[in-house]
N, C-alpha and C positions, 0 to 999 in steps of 0.2 A: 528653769525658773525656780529660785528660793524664796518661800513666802515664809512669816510670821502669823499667826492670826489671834485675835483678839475677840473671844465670847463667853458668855459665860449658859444664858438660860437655855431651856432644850430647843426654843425656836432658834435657834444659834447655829444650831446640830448642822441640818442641813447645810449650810456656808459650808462649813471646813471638810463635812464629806466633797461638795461639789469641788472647792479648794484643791484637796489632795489628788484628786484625778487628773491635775494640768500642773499640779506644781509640787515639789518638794517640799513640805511642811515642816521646817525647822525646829520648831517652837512654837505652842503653844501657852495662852497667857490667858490666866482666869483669874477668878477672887477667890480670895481664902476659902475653903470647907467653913460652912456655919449649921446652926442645928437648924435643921429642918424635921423633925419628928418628935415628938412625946415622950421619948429617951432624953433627949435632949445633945447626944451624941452627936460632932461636926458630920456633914455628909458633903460631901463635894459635888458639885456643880455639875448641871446634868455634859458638859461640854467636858470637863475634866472627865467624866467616868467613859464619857465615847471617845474621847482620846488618847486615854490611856489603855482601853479596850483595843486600840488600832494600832497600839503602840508606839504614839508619838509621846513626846517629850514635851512634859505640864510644869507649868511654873505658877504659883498661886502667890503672888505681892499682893502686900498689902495695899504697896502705893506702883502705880507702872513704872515712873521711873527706875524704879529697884532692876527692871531688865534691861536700861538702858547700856551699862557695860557688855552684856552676855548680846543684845541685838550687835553692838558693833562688831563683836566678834564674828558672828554671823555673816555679817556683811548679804541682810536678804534684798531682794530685788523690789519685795513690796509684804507692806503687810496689810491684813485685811480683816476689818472690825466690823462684828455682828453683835448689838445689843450687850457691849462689856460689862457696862455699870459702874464701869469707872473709867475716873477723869483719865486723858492721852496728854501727859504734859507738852508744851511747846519744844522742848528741846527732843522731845521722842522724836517729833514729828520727822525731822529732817534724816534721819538713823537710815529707813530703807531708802533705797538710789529712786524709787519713782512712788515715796513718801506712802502715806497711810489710806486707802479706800475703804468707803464706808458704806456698809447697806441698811440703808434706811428704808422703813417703811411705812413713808408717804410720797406724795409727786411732790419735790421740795421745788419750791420755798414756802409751798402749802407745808403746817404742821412739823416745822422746826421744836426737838425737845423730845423728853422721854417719852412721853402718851400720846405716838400721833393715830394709833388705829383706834383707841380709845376717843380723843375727840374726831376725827374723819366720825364715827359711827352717833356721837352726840349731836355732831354739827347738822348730819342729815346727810352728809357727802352722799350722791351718786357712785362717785367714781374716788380711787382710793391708787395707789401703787406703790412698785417700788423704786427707789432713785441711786445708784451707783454715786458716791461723791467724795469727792479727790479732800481728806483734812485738812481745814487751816485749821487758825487760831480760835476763830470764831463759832458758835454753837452749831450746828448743822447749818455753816454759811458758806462752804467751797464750793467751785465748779464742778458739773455734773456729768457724767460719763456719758450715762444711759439710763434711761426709766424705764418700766414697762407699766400698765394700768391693767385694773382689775376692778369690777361693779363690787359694790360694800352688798348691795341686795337684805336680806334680813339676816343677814349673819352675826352672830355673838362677835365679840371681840377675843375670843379664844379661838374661834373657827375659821376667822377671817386672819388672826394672825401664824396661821399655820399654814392658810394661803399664800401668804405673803414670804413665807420661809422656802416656800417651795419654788415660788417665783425668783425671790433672790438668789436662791441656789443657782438655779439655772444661769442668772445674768452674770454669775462670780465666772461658769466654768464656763460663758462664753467671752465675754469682756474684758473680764480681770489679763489675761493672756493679751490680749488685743493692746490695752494700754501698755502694761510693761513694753510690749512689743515697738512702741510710739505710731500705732496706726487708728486708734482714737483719742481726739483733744477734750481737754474737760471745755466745758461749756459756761460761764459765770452765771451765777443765777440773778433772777430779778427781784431784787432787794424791798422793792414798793409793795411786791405783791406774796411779803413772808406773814405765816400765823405763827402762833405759839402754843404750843402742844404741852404746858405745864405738867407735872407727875401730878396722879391720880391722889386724892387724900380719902378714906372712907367716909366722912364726911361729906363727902361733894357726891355718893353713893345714894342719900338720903331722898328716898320719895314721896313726896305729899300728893295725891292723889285730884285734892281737893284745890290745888293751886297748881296743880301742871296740867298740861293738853293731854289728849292722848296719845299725839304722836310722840310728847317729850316722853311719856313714861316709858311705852314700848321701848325709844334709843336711848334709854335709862338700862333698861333691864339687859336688853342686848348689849351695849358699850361695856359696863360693868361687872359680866361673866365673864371669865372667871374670877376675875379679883377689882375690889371687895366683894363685889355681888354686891346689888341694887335691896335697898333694905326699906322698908316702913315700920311706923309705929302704932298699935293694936294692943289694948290695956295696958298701956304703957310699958310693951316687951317690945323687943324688937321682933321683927316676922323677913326673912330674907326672901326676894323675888326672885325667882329662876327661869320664869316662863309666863309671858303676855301673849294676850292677842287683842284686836277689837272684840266688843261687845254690843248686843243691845240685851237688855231694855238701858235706860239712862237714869239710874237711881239718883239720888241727889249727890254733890260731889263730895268724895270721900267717903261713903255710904255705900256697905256693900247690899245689893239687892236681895231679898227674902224672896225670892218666888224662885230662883233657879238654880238649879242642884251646883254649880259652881261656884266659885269664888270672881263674882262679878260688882266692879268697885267705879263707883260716879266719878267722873276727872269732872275739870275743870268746862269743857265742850263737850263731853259723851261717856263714852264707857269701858275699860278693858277687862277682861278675864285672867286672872292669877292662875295660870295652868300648873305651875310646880313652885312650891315656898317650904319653907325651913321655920319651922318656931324656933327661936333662942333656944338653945340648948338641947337640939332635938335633930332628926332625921329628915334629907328631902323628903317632899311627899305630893301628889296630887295637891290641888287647893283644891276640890272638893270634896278631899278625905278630910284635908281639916276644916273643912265647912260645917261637915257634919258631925264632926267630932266636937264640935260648939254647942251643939245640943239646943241650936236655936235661939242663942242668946246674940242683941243686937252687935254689931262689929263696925267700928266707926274707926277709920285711920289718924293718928294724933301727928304731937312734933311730940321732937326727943326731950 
């Protein structure tokens, strides 16, 4: 079997090792090298540097069609896309002989779109997974191979999608084989019952303490890890969240409570504890180190 495969971020990684263990890896297809450090120097794609570590063969377009000549060449049997970040034009699609699969991770037609671990973990989701599915034209709207399901539980959205990397792996080096092979059918999905997984803006990061529940804040702070990180405002700086839990006592909302050595802040129905935050331009920290490093001065959470 000759695959193509198509990722770029390091939870990508996983797919194309599972990948290369059932099938020939032609080509590999990422995004250009961009700066990612305070050099400002291109670095390439955590998928690019384990690829080329194994010594396959990285192609970085700008736009995918650019490999559409070199795919035909190929003549692969399938290719198989893990978090690209860019757009599969229509005309790719039809290039490999049993077309493009794609592993996504949510149970689709639940969280169609880039951010579905990000909202499954906002929404409240229980249950969360991943879906094998065959590219059309349409956003994450083809028929579906194979899912597998996994509890979201109190997991970040950084922990939970490394779960889900792992999980995918597995379903590529079992299924991916099994389709080419024509001994699994896609499955069309049900159209009534799709959400919409919008991409994450830092903005929509923004915690008000004093207008949300406490369960909203907790799957604020967890959704939001790693990126942007769930943020508040506190003399008018911004303060980054990295760690909640419940609280009592129940200060007034938005009001961090003066009697306990923590960073304990009123919501809107009760109370959470800020167990690890970031001042603006500063280092994580316990929230009770900088509780105390306020030297008692009152702490009231704002808007921006």
């Amino acid at each position: 079997m000759r695959a193509v495969f198509f990722g770029s971020p390091s939870h990508a990684v996983p797919s194309l090792a599972a990948l290369a263990t059932v099938a020939e890896v032609a080509l590999v297809v990422t995004v250009p090298d961009a700066p990612r450090s305070r050099s400002g120097r291109p670095v390439p794609s955590q998928v690019a540097q384990a690829a080329e570590s194994w010594g396959m063969r990285v192609e970085r377009p700008v736009r995918a069609a650019e490999v559409a000549e070199e795919m035909r060449r190929l003549a692969p049997d399938v290719a198989v896309v893990t978090a690209y970040r860019g757009l599969i034009p229509r005309g790719l699609l039809a290039v490999p002989r049993r077309g493009f699969v794609n592993v996504h991770f949510s149970l689709l037609p639940r969280w169609r779109g880039a951010s579905p671990v990000v909202r499954a973990i906002l929404a409240g989701d229980e249950t969360t997974g991943v879906s094998l599915m065959v590219m059309d034209e349409g956003l994450d709207t083809g028929p579906v191979l194979v899912e597998r399901q996994t509890p979201v539980g109190e997991a970040t959205a950084g922990v939970l999608t490394a779960r889900l990397a792992a999980v995918g792996a597995g379903l590529v080096s079992e299924a991916v084989p099994r389709y080419v092979a024509g001994e699994i059918e896609p499955v069309p999905q049900d159209g009534e019952a799709a959400t919409a997984a919008a991409r994450v803006a830092v903005e929509e990061a923004f915690v008000d303490p004093a207008r949300h529940t406490t369960d909203a804040v907790l799957r604020a702070v967890r959704a939001f890890d790693p990126w942007p990180g769930a943020w508040g405002v506190v003399d008018g700086r911004r303060l980054k969240l990295w760690g909640a839990r419940p609280a009592d006592p129940r200060p007034e909302p938005g009001v961090a409570a003066r009697d306990t050595e923590g960073l304990v802040v009123g919501t809107r129905d009760g109370a959470v504890e800020f167990t690890e935050v970031q001042p603006e331009g500063k280092r994580r920290m316990r929230g009770a180190d900088w509780v105390r490093g306020r030297q008692g001065r009152p702490l009231r959470f704002g808007r921006p």
